[in-house]
C-alpha positions in Angstrom: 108.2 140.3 51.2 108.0 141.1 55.0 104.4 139.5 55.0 105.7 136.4 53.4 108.8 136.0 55.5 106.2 136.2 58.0 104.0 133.7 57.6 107.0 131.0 56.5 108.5 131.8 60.5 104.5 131.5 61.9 104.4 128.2 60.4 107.6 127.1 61.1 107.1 127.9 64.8 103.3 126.6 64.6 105.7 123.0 63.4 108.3 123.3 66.0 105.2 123.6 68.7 103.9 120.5 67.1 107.0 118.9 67.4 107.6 119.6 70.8 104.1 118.5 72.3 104.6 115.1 70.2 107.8 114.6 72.2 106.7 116.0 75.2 104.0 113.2 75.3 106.4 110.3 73.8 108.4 111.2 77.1 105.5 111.1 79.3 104.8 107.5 77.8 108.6 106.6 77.9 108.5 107.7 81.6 105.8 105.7 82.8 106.7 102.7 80.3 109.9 103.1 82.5 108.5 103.3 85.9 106.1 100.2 85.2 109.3 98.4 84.0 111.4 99.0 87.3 108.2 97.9 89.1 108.2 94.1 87.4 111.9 94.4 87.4 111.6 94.6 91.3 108.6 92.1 91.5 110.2 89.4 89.7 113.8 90.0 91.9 111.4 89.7 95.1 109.8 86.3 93.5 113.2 85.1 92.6 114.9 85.6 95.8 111.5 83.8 97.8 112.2 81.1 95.3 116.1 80.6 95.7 115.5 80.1 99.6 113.0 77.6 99.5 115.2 76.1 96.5 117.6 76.6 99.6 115.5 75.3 102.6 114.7 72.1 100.8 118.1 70.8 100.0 118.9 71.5 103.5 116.1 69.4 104.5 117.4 67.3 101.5 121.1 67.0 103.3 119.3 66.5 106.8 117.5 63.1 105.8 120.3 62.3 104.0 122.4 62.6 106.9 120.2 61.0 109.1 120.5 57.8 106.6 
């Protein structure tokens, strides 16, 4: 019986360290999915604010002729 209870733990450990390496690599891949995400996240906030000034700049040059008319 000892043998048998044995071998049921072995494998359940040998499952558990299965388990764990699966995860531990899902969270690696989560991680860098997460990292990659905050770097577009930040690229496309930089390309929007460079595109809100000009959007800025030109209906200030829009006002200026318009004064000027």
């Amino acid at each position: 019986m000892l043998e048998q209870d044995f071998h049921a733990i072995s494998r359940q450990v040998d499952a558990l360290l299965k388990q764990l390496r699966a995860l531990h690599a899902e969270n690696q891949h989560l991680k860098q999915q997460q990292s990659n995400l905050f770097a577009e996240r930040d690229e496309l906030q930089r390309k929007n604010e460079l595109a809100r000034a000009r959007v800025e700049a030109i209906i200030l040059r829009l006002r200026a002729l318009e004064a000027q008319s």
